[in-house]
C-alpha positions as CSV (number, residue, x, y, z in Angstrom):
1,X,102.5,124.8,164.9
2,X,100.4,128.2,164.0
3,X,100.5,131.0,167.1
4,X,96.8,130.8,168.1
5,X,95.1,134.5,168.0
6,X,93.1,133.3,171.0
7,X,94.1,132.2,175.2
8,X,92.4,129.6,176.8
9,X,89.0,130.3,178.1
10,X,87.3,128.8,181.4
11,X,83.6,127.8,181.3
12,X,81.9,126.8,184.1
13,X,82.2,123.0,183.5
14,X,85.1,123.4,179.8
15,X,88.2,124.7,179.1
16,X,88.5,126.4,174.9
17,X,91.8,126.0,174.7
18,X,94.2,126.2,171.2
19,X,94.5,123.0,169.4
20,X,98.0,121.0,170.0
21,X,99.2,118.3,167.3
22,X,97.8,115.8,169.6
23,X,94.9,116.9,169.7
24,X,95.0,115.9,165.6
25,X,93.7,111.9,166.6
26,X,91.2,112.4,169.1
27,X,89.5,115.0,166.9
28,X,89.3,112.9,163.8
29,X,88.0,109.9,165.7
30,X,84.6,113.1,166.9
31,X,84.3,113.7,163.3
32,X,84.4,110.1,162.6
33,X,81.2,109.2,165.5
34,X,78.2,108.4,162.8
35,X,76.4,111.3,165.0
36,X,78.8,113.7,164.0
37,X,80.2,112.6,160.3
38,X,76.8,113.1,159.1
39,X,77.4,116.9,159.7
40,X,80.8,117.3,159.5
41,X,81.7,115.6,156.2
42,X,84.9,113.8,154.4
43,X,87.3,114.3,157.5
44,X,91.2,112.7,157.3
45,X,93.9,113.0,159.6
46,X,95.6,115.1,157.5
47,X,92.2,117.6,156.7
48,X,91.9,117.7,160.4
49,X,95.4,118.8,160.9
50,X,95.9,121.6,157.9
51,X,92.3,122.8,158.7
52,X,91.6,122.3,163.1
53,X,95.4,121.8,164.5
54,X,97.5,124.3,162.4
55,X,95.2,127.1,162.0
56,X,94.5,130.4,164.4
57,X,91.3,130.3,164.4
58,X,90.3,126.7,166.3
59,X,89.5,126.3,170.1
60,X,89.3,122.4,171.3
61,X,86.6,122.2,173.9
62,X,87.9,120.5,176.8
63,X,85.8,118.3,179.4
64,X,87.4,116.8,182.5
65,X,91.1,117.1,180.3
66,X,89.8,115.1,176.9
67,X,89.3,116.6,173.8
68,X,85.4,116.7,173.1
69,X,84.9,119.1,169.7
70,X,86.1,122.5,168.6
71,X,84.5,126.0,168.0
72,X,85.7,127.4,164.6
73,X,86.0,130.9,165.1
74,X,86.1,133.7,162.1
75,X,86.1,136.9,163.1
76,X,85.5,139.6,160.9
77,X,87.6,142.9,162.0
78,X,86.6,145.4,159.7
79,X,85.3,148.3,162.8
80,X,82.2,148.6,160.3
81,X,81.1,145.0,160.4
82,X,81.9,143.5,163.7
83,X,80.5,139.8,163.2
84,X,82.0,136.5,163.7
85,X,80.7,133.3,162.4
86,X,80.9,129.9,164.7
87,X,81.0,126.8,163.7
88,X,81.1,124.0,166.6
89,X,81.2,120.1,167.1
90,X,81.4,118.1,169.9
91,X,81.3,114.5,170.4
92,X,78.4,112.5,170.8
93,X,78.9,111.3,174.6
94,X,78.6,115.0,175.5
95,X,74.8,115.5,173.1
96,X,71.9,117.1,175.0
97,X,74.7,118.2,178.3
98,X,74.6,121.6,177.3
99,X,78.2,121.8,176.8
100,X,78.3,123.0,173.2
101,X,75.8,125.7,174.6
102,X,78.5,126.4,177.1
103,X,81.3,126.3,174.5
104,X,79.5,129.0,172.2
105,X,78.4,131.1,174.9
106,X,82.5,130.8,176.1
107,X,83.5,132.2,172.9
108,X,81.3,134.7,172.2
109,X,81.5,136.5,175.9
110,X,85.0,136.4,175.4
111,X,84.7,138.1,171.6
112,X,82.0,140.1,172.8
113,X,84.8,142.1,175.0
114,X,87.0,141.9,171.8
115,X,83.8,144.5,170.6
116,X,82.0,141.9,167.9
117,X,78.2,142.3,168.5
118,X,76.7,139.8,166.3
119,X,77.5,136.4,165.7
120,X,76.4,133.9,163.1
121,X,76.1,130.1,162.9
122,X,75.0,127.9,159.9
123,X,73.5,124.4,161.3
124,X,72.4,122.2,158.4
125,X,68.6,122.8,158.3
126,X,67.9,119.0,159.3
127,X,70.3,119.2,162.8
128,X,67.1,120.1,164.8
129,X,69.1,118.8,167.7
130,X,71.5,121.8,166.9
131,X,69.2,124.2,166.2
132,X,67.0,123.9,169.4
133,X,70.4,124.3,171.4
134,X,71.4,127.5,169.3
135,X,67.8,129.1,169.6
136,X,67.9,128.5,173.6
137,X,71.6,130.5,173.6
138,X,69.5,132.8,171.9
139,X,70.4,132.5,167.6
140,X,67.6,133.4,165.7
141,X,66.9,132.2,161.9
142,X,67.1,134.3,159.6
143,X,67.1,133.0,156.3
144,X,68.1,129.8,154.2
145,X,71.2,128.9,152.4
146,X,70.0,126.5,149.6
147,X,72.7,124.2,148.5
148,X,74.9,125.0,151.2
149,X,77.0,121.8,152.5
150,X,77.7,118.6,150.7
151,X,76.7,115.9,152.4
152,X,77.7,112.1,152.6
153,X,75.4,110.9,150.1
154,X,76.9,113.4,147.3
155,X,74.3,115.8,147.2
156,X,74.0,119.2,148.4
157,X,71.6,120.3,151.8
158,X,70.5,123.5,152.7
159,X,71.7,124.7,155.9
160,X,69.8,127.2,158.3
161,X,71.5,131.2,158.8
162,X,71.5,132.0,162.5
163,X,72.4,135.1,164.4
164,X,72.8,136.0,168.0
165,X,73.0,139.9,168.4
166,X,74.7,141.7,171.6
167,X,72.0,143.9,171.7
168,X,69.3,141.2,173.0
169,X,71.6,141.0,175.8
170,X,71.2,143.8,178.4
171,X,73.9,142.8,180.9
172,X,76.5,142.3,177.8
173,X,76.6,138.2,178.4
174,X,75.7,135.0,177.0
175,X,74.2,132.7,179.2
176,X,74.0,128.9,178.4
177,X,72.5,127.9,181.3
């Protein structure tokens, strides 16, 4: 198991916590949900474990002790470019909650004080679900990524460039609410 760069963080209503091995099942079986598999394509047991469970850079978002998603988190730490891109699923029995709101705005108050100022995300241009949520935590587009993420079918989708800059933040945090 890979020392996690990151503690566990304490939402209001979630817990981002490291990923454990058996965390490896319930995670596949979230990737798996039709809801989220469209997304988050061509996920094994295995792929879930080399890429979520035995990496640095994964969070599990926990609701009431269950495993319900992850926040990928890459942080760039060159002092000149400060950014970190999200990525974020949850399961399907936790859609339109606000809990991957909560999740994000977990993670990036707590990089925030690590001194990143800007944050991107990348939502497939057709996850309007996603992109509503991510443009009331306050992510704005800014441009298109043609031929970004293969999808189920084979063929390539576009996916939408978000950011969320500090700045636009006068008391320095994120609210989900």
């Amino acid at each position: 198991m890979v020392q996690s760069r990151y503690p566990a963080l304490d939402g209001d209503r979630l817990r981002l916590r490291p990923p454990v091995a058996a965390d490896a099942e319930p995670l596949l079986a979230i990737l798996l949900e039709p809801e989220v598999s469209k997304w988050w394509v061509h996920y094994t047991l295995q792929r879930v474990r080399n890429e979520i469970v035995e990496t640095d850079n994964h969070l599990v978002i926990e609701i009431d002790g269950e495993a319900a998603g992850a926040v990928a988190v890459y942080e760039n730490d060159d002092p000149e470019y400060r950014a970190t891109a999200l990525h974020i699923f949850l399961g399907a029995d936790w859609y339109g909650l606000r809990y991957g709101a909560e999740a994000l705005a977990t993670a990036i108050n707590f990089l925030a004080g690590r001194g990143h100022h800007r944050f991107t995300l990348d939502p497939n241009v057709n996850n309007k679900p996603a992109i509503r949520s991510y443009e009331r935590l306050g992510f704005v587009a800014v441009g298109l990524a043609r031929d970004y993420q293969l999808m189920p079918s084979g063929e390539f989708d576009d996916a939408l460039l978000m950011d969320l800059v500090m700045r636009d933040f006068p008391d320095g945090r994120v609210d989900w609410r």
